[in-house]
C-alpha positions as CSV (number, residue, x, y, z in Angstrom):
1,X,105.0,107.2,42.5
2,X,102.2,104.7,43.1
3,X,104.0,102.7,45.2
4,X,105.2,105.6,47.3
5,X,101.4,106.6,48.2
6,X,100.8,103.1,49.0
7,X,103.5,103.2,51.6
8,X,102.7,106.0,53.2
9,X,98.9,105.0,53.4
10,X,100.3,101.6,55.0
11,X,102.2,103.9,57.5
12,X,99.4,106.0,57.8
13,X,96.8,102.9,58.1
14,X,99.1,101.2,60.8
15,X,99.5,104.3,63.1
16,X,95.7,104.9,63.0
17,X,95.0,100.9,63.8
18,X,97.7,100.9,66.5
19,X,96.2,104.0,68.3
20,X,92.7,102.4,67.9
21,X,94.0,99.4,69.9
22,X,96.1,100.6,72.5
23,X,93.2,103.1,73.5
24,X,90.8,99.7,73.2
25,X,92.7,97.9,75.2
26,X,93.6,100.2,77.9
27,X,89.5,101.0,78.5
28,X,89.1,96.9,78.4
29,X,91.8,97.0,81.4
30,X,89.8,99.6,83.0
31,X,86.1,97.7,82.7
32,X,87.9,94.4,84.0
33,X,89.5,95.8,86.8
34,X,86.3,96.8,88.1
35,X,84.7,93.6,87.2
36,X,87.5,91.8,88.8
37,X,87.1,91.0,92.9
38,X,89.5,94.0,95.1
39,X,92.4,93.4,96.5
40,X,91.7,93.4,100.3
41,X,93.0,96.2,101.3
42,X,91.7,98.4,98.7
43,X,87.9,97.0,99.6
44,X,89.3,97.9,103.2
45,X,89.9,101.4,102.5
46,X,86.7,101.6,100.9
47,X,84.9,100.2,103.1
48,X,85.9,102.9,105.6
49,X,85.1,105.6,103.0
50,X,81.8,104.7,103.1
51,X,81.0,103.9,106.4
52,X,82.8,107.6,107.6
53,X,80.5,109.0,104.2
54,X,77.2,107.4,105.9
55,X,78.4,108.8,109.6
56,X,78.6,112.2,108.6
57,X,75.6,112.6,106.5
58,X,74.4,111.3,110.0
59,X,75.9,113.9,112.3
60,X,75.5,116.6,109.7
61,X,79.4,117.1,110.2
62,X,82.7,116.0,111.0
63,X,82.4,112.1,112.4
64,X,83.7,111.6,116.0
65,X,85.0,115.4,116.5
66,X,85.2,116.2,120.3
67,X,85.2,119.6,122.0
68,X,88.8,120.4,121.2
69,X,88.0,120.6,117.6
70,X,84.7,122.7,117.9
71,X,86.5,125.3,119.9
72,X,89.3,125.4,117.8
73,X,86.7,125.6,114.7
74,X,85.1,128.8,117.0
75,X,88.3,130.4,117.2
76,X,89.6,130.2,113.5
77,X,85.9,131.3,112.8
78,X,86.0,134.3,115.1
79,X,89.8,134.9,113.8
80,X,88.6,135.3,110.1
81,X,85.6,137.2,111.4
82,X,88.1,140.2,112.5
83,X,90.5,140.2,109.7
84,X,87.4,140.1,107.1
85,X,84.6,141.6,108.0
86,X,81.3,139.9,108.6
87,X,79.0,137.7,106.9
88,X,79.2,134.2,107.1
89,X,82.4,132.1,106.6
90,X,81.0,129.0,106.4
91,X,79.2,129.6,102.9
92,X,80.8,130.1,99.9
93,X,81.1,134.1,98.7
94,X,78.1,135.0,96.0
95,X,79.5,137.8,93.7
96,X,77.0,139.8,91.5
97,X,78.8,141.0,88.2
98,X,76.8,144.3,86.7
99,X,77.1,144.6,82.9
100,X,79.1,148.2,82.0
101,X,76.9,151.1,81.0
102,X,78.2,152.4,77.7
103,X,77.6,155.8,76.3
104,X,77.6,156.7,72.9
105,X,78.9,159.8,71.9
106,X,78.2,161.6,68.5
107,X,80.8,162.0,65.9
């Protein structure tokens, strides 16, 4: 009896330690990859993020978008404008939820 309890606390102890370390380990991998110099192509690619993130804050838009694009933009706009309704499209809907009025009624 005794020595059944101590096995299944053993079994019980291991699986507990074993999660504890694989989770350790994998966030260790995690915090050294970042440490850890990119690979060049990855700094690449970021590099571009950020330079594209800087140029738009910038423009206050889309980087290097020509004519073509802000006359398709126009027509989709004016497009979504008939099958909708007004308002403006460019903003995000704000919906106002009322709270239901609920009579009592006597017994």
């Amino acid at each position: 009896m005794i020595l059944q309890q101590i096995l299944r606390l053993s079994s019980l102890f291991h699986s507990t330690v074993s999660v504890h370390l694989r989770r350790n380990i994998g966030l260790s991998a995690i915090v050294f990859n970042k440490t850890k110099e990119l690979d060049p192509v990855q700094k690449l690619f970021l590099d571009k993020i950020r330079e594209y993130n800087t140029k738009s804050k910038q423009a206050g838009g889309p980087v290097d978008a020509g004519p073509d694009f802000q006359k398709d933009m126009n027509e989709s706009l004016a497009r979504l404008q008939r099958a909708y309704g007004e308002g403006d499209l460019t903003k995000f809907p704000e919906f106002k939820f009322e709270e239901p009025k609920f009579e009592e009624t006597p017994k």
